[in-house]
Structures are given as C-alpha cells and as structure tokens.
C-alpha positions in Angstrom: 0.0 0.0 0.0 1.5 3.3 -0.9 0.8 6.7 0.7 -1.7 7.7 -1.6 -3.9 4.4 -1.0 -6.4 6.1 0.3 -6.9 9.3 -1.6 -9.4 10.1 -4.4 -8.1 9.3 -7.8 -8.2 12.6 -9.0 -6.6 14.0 -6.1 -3.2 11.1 -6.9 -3.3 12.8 -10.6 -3.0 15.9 -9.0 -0.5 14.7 -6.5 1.2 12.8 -9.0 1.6 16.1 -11.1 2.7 18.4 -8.6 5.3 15.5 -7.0 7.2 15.6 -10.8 7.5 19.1 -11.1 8.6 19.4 -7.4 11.2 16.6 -8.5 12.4 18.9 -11.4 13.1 21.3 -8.7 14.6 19.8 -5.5 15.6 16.2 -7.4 19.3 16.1 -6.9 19.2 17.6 -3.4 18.7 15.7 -0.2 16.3 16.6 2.7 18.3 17.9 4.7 19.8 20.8 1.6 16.1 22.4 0.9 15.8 25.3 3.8 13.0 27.6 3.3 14.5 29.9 1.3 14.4 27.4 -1.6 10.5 27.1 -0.9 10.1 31.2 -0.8 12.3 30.8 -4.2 9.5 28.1 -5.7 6.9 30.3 -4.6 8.1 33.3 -6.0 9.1 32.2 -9.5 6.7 29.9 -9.9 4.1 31.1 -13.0 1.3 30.1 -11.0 0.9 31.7 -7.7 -2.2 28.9 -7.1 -0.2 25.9 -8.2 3.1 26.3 -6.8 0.5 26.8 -3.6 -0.1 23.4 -4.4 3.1 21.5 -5.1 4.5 23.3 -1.0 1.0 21.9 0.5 2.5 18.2 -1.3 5.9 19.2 -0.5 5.2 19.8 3.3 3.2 16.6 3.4 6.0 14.8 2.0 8.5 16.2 4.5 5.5 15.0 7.8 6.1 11.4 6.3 10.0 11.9 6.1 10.1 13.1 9.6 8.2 10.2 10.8 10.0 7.7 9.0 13.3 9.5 10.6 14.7 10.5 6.9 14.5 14.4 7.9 15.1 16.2 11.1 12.5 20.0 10.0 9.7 20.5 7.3 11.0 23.4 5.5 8.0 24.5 4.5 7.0 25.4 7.8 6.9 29.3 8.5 6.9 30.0 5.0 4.3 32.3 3.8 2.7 31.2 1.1 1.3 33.5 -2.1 -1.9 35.0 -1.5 -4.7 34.2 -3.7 -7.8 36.2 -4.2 -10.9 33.8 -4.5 -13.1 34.3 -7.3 -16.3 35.9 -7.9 -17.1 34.9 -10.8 -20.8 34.3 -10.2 -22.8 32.0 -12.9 -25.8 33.8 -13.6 -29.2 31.6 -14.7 -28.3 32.9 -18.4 -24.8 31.9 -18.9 -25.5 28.6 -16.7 -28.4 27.5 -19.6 -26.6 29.1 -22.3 -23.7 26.6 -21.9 -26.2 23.6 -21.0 -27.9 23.8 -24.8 -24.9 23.6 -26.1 -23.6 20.3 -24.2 -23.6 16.9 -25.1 -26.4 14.8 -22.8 -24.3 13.1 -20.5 -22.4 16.8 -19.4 -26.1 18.3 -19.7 -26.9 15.6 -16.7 -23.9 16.2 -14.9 -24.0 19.8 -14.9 -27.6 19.4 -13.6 -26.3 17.2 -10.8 -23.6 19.3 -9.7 -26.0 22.6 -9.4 -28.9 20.7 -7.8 -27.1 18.5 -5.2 -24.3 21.1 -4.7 -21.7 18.0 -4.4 -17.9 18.0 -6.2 -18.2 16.7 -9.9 -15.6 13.5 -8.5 -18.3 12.7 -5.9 -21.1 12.6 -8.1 -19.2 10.6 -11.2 -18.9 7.8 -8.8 -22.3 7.4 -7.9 -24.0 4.2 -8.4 -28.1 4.0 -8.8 -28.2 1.9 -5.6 -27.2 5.0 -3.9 -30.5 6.9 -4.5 -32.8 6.4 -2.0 -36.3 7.5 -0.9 -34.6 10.0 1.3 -32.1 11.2 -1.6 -28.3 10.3 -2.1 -26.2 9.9 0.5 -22.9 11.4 -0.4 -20.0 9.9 1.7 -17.4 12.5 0.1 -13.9 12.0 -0.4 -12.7 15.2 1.2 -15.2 15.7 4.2 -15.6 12.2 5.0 -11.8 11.8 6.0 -11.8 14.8 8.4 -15.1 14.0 9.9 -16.8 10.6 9.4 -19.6 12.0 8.5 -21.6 12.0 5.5 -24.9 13.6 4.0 -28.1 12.9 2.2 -29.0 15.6 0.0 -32.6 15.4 -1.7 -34.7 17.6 -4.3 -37.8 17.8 -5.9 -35.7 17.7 -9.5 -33.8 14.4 -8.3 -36.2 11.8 -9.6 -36.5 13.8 -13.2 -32.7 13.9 -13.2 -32.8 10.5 -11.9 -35.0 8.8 -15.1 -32.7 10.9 -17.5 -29.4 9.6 -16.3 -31.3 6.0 -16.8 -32.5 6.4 -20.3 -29.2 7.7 -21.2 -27.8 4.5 -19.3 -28.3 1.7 -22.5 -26.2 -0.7 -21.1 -28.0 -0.9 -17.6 -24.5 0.0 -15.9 -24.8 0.3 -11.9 -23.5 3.2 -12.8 -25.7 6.4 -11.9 -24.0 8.3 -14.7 -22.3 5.4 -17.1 -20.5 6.2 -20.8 -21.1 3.8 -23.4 -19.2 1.4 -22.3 -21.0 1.3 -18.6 -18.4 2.7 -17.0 -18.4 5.7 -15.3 -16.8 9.0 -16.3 -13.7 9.7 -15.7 -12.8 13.6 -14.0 -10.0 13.9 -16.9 -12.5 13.2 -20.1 -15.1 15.4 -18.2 -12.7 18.1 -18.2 -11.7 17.5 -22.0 -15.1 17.5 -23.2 -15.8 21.0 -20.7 -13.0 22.4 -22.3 -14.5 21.4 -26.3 -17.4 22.9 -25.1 -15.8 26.2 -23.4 -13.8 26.6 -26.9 -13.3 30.9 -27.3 -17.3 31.2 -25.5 -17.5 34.8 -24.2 -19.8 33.3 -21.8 -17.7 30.4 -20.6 -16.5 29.9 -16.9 -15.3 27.0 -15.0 -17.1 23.6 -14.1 -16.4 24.0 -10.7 -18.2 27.3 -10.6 -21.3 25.7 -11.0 -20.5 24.3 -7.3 -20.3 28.1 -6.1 -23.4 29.2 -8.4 -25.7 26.1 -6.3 -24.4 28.0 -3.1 -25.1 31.1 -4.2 -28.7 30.1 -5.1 -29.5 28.1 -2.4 -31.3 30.0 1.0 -28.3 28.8 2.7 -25.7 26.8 0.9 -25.4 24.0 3.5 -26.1 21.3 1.2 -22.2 21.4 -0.2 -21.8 20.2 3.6 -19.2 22.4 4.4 -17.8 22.0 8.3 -16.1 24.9 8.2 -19.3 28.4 7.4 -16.1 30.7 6.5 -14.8 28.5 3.7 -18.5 28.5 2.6 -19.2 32.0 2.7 -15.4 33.1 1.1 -15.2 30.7 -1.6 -18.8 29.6 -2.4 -21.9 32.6 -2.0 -20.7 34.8 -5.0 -24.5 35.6 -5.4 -24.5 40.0 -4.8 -26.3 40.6 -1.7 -29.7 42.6 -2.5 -30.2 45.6 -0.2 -33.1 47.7 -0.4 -32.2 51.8 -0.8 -34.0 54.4 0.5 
C-alpha cells in the first residue's frame, strides 16, 4: 500500500503532477539541503501563484512522512508564507448557466444538472451508483469531508427523480452506474474536463465547471447542502450571489 492508498483518484493525478514538477526542482538535493528559502524561491518564481501553492502543501506533506520515517530532522515548508490568492467571484448567472447547458452533449447536460442541484464535487457525483438513490435522496459519503469527519450527508430535491429517469435512459447498457459512458463505465474527471473544455472553446460566456458548485451555493437560501464543516470557507469561496439591499 502506498501513501496515496487512500486518496481520491483525481486528487493522486493531481499529487502525481505536482510531486514531478517538485522533482524537477529539488531532485538532486537531499532533505536535509532544501531550507525555506528554496521554498520562498519556488513560490516566488513559480508562474502560477495557485499551483506552486499546491506542489509546497505536497511538498510539506512529503516532508511530515519523512520526519516520521526518521529521513528528515524540519519541514522546510513550515513558516513560509505562502502566495496569497484572491478567491473568485465569478458568479454563474441563470443565463450563462443555460446558455452553456444547450450547447452540451447529454451526458455533461446531466452532470452539470447534478452538480447545481445537489451542490456536491463533480468527483463525488461521477462515482455514484443507482443503488445509492434512495427515498430519502443520495447519501454522499465524500472523499474530502468524509476523512476529516466521518460523516456523510443525504441531500434530496424535488428535481432528483427527473434527473434520476434521464441519467437511466441515457444509461443503455443498464451499468450500476448512476451516470455510465457507453461502455458502462463511469466517467472519468480527466475526459469530463476534455469535453468541458471542447465545449468552453473561445465562448464569451464560458466559466469554469467548478463554478457551477459556487453558483448552487449562491442560489441556495443557505448553501449548507455542499456540507461544508467549516461556514467561512463556505461563505469566502462559495456565496458569490450580490447581496440585495433595499435603498431608500
């Protein structure tokens, strides 16, 4: 069993990713030779302020297993301020949201559906199987929220059985899958982003997939459906909606 076992496998692409650039830069030293000037250095240069974010949160979690396995004595990454990063605002509006939709092949029509009416990551609702909806709704145990807390959460709607028959018609092979390709199989998060980014092409109108996340928060009375622990990460990252205020 390796060390990322137990993560989602998106988040191993992503780790994978970051864990070959971060060998580009620190490959021919040793532990103990990167000091935290080295890490101020990668997050300086780096040409993406978010990502080289990133590759120090991997870094620093690569140095906690080093210092457990007694191969490093200090995580250099400690203490090191990291770039800041302004969170965005883009806000989805009903008309861009639909505008994008007609365009869409069925299966990303669905999945965009899902994503705004359940609130829930795109990776969380790709693995759904159609034994997981319930009278109740779909219990999401999800990847990221379930490790920190145990916990997981049944989200319901008056769209979900519509959405529900849709995703079974469009299911020919009767896959167990919730949302299955031709094959049966379900989608992967790389060829959803490959088809979103066919779709996006040079749109004025286009934004990111994960935006419709923020959109369902914005929309929503109170956006606790995403099932966030934590109400500031909610509030700074997720209700983009402007906030109506009546004037004199």
């Amino acid at each position: 069993r390796t060390c990322m076992d137990h993560l989602a496998s998106s988040t191993r692409k992503d780790y994978t990713h970051a864990l070959s650039r971060l060998e580009g830069f620190y490959g021919s030293m040793s532990p103990g030779q990167i000091k935290p000037h080295h890490i101020a250095k990668h997050l300086d240069e780096h040409p993406s302020p978010s990502r080289a974010n990133y590759e120090i949160a991997v870094l620093s979690s690569v140095f906690k297993k080093l210092m457990r396995w007694g191969k490093a004595n200090h995580n250099p990454c400690q203490g090191v301020e990291r770039n800041k990063i302004a969170p965005r605002r883009d806000y989805v509006t009903d008309e861009r949201f639909w505008a994008v939709w007609k365009d869409a092949k069925a299966h990303l029509q669905l999945l965009m559906e899902l994503v705004y009416t359940l609130g829930q990551d795109p990776c969380d609702i790709i693995t759904l199987k159609r034994s997981d909806v319930t009278p109740k709704g779909i219990e999401f145990k999800r990847t990221k929220t379930a490790r920190k807390t145990g916990k997981s959460i049944i989200v319901n709607s008056d769209k979900l059985p519509d959405l529900v028959e849709r995703c079974r018609k469009l299911n020919k092979v009767g896959s167990i899958w919730l949302l299955a390709n031709h094959n049966g199989q379900p989608y992967t998060m790389s060829a959803i982003h490959s088809a979103w980014q066919r779709l996006m092409g040079g749109r004025e109108d286009r934004f990111r997939f994960q935006d419709i996340r923020a959109k369902s928060a914005s929309d929503h009375p109170t956006g606790d459906h995403l099932g966030h622990s934590d109400k500031r990460t909610k509030e700074r990252f997720y209700r983009l909606k402007p906030e109506e205020i009546e004037g004199l």
